[in-house]
C-alpha positions, 0 to 999 in steps of 0.5 A: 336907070331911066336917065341913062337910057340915051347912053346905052347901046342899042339898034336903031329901028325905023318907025315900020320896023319898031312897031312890027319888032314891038307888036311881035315882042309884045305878042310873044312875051308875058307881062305889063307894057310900060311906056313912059312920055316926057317931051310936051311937044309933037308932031304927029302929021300921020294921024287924023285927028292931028290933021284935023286940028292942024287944020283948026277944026277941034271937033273933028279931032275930037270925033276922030278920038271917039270913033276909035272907042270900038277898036280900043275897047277890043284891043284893051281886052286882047292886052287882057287876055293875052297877059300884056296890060299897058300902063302909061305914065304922062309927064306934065308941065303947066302951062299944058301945052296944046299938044298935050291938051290934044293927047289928053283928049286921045287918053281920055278915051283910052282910059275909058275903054279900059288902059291904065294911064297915068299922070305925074307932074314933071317937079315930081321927076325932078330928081332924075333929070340932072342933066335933060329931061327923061327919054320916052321909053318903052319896056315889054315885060321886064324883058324889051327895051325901048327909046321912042325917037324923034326928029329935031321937030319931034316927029316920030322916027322909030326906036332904039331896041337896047338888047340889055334885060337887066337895063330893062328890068331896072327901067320898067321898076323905075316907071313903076315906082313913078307911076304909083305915085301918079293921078289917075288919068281921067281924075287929071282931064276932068279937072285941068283939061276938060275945062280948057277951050280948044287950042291953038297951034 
């Protein structure tokens, strides 16, 4: 399923009006938020700690991550409560690209606060990806999907909601079964990323 998300119909949403439809989704609905990321290049020219290491100060960036831990710490806990935990699956291809050493840095705190992440090399998904890589998806509780958009210099746009439970279904079982077969997050940084020095855009 997850290899035909890109080909089926659905209704394009701009970036204010996913993230209202998925936090009123996700607020109405029961059940594990799965969110699977591929592509190994963004821009993310509205957060603060791209600016900062855009602007090549790392530790600013990274200060950035840990000033967030209080507001993450409590949104985990809200997941928790309201029977909505989120499990991230990361696809990685080496070398590690800058972008992605930066996300780890966003996960590590993540996964410390108490989201569930997760980390599969990409030659694990090889089978799935016959003719392009897999699209960044996003599934609320079996019920709601989602293709995360981006522009021709991977900015993000919006989403396109696929209004087809079945297809979401079947992709939230897909994500599962690879993110069983993942690495814990915080097992990957400590051993490929923390170990970098700071990168180079």
């Amino acid at each position: 399923m997850l290899e035909k998300v890109r080909d089926l119909p659905g209704e394009n949403l701009d970036r204010a009006a996913y993230h209202a439809d998925f936090a009123r989704e996700s607020d109405r609905l029961t059940g594990i938020i799965w969110k699977l990321e591929r592509a190994q290049r963004f821009r993310e020219p509205h957060d603060p700690s791209w600016q900062a290491l855009m602007a090549g100060d790392w530790p600013a960036a990274l200060r950035v991550f840990e000033d967030e831990r209080p507001a993450l710490r409590t949104d985990a806990q809200a997941n928790a409560d309201r029977g909505t935990p989120v499990r991230r699956l990361r696809i990685i291809e080496y070398p590690i690209s800058a972008y992605v050493q930066w996300e780890m840095q966003s996960f590590r705190v993540l996964a410390e606060e108490g989201f569930e992440l997760r980390v599969l090399k990409a030659s694990e998904v090889d089978e799935l990806e016959h003719s392009a890589p897999l699209p960044e998806v996003v599934v609320i509780a079996e019920q709601i999907l989602y293709e995360v958009r981006y522009d021709a210099d991977w900015t993000p746009i919006g989403a396109r909601r696929i209004n087809d439970e079945d297809a979401a279904k079947r992709a939230a079982i897909e994500i599962s079964e690879l993110y069983e077969r993942g690495e814990p997050l915080l097992d990957f940084f400590h051993r490929e990323i923390a170990p970098l020095p700071a990168p180079k855009l």
